[in-house]
N, C-alpha and C positions, 0 to 999 in steps of 0.2 A: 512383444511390446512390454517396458516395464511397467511396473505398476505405480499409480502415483494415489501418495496419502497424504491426508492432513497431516499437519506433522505434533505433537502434541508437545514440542520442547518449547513452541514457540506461543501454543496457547495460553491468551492472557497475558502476554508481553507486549509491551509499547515499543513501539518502531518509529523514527523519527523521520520522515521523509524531508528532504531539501531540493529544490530545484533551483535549477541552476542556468532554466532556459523556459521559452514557453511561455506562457502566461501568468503562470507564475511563479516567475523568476522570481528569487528569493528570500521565494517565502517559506515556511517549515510548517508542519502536519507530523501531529501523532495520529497513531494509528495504531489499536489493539485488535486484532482479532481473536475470536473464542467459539467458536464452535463453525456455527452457521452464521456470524453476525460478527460485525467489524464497529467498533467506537472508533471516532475520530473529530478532530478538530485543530485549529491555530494552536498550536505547539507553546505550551502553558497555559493555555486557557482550561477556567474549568466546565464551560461552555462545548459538550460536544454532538455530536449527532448518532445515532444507531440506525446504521444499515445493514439487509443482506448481502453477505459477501464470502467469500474463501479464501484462505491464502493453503496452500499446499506446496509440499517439499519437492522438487525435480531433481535436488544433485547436491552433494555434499557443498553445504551454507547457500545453496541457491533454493530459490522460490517463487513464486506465481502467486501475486494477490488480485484478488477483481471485488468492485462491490458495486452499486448503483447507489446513488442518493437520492432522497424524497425527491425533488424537483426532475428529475430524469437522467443527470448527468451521471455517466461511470468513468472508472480508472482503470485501468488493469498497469500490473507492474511487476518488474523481472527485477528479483533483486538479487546480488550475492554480498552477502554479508561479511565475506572474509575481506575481498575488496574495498567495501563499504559503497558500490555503484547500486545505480538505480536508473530502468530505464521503464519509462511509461508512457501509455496511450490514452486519450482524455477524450470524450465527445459528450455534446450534450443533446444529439439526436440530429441534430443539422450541421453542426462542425467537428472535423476532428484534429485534434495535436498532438504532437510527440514533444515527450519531456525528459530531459535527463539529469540526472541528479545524483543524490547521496542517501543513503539510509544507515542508522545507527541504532541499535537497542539502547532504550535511555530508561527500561525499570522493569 
């Protein structure tokens, strides 16, 4: 089995997610991750939240983010960045959705 690592080119960079389906359909989310912990929020707000989370490398410009938020709601998300797709799972303990979208590094 290969090995899967954080990936450190990506720590500290904002990711913009978009969806395009789901709940919510779109609307845009940044999203830094840094270590053990993901900042995020409505995409130009300076308004955001700190969660525990990971995003980790699988495949050249492909990747795996997950994190939970204060209220109990998680994300996890498959993204490949050369494409610029995005596809993720949402539950907030008693629903779950599938979203598909866009992601772009925006800093």
């Amino acid at each position: 089995m290969a090995s899967v690592r954080k990936t450190p080119s990506l720590d500290g960079k904002t990711l913009r997610f978009h969806f395009s389906d789901g709940p919510m359909k779109g609307k845009d989310f940044d999203h830094t991750f840094h270590g053990d912990k993901v900042d995020w929020g409505a995409a130009g707000s300076d308004k955001t939240t700190t969660s525990e989370g990971k995003l980790v490398k699988i495949g050249e410009d492909c990747y795996v983010g997950s994190y939970m938020g204060p209220n109990g709601y998680t994300l996890t998300t498959a993204l490949n960045l050369a494409s610029g797709k995005l596809f993720a799972f949402a539950s907030d303990g008693k629903e779950w959705s599938e979203h598909n979208g866009t992601v772009k590094q925006v800093a």
